[in-house]
C-alpha positions as CSV (number, residue, x, y, z in Angstrom):
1,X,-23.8,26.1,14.1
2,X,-20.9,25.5,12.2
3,X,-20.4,24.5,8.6
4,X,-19.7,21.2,7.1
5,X,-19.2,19.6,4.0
6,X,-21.6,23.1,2.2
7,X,-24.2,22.5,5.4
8,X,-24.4,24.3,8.5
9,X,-24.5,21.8,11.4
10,X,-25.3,22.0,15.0
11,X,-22.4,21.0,17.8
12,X,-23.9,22.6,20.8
13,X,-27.3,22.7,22.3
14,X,-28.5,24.3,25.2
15,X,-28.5,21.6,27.8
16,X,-25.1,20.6,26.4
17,X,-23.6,17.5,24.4
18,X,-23.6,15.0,27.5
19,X,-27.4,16.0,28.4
20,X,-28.2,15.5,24.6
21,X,-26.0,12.0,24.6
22,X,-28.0,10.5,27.6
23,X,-31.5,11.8,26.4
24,X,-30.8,9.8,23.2
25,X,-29.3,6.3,25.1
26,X,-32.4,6.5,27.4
27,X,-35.2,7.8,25.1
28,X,-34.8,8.8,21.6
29,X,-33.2,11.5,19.3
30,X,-33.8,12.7,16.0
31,X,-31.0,13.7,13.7
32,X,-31.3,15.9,10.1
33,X,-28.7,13.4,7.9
34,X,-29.8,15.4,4.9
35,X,-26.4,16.2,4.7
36,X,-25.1,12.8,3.6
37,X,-24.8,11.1,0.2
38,X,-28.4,9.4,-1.1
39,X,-27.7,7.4,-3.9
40,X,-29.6,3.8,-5.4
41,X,-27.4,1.3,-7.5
42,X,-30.2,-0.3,-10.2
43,X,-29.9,-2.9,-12.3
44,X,-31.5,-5.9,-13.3
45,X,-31.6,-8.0,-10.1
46,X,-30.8,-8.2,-6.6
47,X,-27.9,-10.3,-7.6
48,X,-26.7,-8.7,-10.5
49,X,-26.4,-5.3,-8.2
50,X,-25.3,-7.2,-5.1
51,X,-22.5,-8.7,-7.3
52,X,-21.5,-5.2,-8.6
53,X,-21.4,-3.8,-5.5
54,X,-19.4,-6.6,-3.9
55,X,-16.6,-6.0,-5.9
56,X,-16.0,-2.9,-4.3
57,X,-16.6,-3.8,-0.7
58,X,-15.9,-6.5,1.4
59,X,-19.3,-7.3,2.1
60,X,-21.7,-9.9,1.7
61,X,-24.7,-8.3,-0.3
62,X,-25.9,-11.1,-2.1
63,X,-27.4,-12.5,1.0
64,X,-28.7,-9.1,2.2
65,X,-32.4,-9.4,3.3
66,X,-35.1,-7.6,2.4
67,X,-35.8,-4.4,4.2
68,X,-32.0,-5.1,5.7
69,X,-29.3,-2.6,5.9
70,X,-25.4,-3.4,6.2
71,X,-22.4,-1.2,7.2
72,X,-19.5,-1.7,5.4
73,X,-16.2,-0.3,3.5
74,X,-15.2,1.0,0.3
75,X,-12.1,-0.7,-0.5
76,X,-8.8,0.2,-2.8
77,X,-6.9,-1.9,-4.9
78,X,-4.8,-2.9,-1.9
79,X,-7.6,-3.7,0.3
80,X,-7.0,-0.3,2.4
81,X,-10.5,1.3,3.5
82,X,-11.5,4.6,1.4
83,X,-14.7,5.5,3.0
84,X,-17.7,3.5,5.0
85,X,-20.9,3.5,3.9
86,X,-24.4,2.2,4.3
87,X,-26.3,0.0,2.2
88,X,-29.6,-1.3,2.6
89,X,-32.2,-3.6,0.0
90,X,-35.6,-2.5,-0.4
91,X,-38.5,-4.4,1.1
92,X,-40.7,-4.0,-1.9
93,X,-40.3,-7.2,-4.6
94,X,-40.7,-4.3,-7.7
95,X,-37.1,-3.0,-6.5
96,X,-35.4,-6.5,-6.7
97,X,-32.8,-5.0,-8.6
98,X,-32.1,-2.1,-6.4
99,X,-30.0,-1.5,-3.6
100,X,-30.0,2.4,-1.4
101,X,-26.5,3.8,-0.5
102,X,-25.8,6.1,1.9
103,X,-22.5,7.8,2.0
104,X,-20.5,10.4,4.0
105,X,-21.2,13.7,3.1
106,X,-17.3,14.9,3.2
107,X,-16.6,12.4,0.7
108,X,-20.0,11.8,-1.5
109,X,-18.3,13.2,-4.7
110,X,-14.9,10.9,-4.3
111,X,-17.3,8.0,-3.6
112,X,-20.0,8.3,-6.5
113,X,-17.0,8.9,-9.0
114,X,-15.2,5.2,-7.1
115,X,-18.4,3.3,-7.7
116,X,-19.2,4.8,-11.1
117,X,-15.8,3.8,-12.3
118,X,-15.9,0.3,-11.4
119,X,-19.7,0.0,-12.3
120,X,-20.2,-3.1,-14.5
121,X,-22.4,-2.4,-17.6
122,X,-26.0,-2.9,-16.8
123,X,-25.6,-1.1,-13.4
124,X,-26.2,2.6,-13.1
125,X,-25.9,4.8,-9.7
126,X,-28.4,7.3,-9.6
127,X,-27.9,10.2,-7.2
128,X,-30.5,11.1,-5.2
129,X,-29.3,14.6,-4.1
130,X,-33.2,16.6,-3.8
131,X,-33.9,13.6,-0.8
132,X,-34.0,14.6,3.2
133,X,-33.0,12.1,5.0
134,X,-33.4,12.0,9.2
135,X,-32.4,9.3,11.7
136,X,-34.2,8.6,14.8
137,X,-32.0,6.9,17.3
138,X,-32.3,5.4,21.1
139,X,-34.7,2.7,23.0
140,X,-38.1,4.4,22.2
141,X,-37.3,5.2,18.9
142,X,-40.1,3.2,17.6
143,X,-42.6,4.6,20.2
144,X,-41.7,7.9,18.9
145,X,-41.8,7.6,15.6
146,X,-44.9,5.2,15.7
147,X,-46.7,8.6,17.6
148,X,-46.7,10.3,13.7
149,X,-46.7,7.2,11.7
150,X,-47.8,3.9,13.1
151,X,-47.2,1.9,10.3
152,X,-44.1,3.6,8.9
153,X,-42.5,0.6,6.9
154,X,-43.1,-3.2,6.3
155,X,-39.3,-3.2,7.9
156,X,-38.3,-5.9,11.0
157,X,-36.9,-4.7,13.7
């Protein structure tokens, strides 16, 4: 274990990193991303918040789909990259106006203050630091996480 970013985080497990690398390409893995930065932009509409957000990266979110996630950039006034980040649109129509960030955990404070800066009135960012988050990566992925939940999320794949 060492620490990162006021976690402590694995880097070596007993069958090593390569054994853990191909286990995870050929079946699945699950990951503890509690670590990162949980935050949701809200305002008024999808497009209001896509708009808001769109200004700060150079990505389309306006035309994000429901129960879609997109990788992209924070961007500076020059157009150099500050950070990346994750942002996805909830499935649910009641959240229309809401939009989930995830950020790196290094960098969450530098990136809330960014966005909160440049926030448009109407548009708040509400942390969501008391949230666990995991990841669950590889081919059978589904079949693994279907095991515990079989109908985990109205999400395509």
């Amino acid at each position: 274990m060492v620490p990162f970013a006021g976690y402590e985080m694995p880097v070596q497990y007993a069958d090593g990193i390569i054994a853990e690398q191909n286990h995870v390409r050929t079946q699945a893995g699950l990951f503890d991303v509690s670590h990162m930065g949980q935050a949701f932009l809200v305002g008024a509409d999808h497009a209001t918040v896509a708009r808001a957000l769109e200004a700060l990266v150079p990505a389309d979110i306006l035309n994000l789909a429901p129960g879609r996630q997109r990788y992209t950039q924070f961007t500076g006034a020059s157009g150099g990259i500050l950070d990346d980040l994750m942002v996805t649109r909830a499935v649910d129509p009641a959240e229309d106006g809401v939009l989930f960030l995830v950020v790196n955990a290094a960098t969450k404070e530098a990136d809330y203050a960014h966005i909160t800066v440049h926030l448009p009135a109407g548009i708040r960012l509400i942390r969501a630091d008391h949230r666990a988050l995991i990841a669950v990566q590889g081919p059978m992925a589904r079949q693994a996480v279907g095991r515990i939940a079989p109908n985990p999320c109205r999400c395509r794949s």
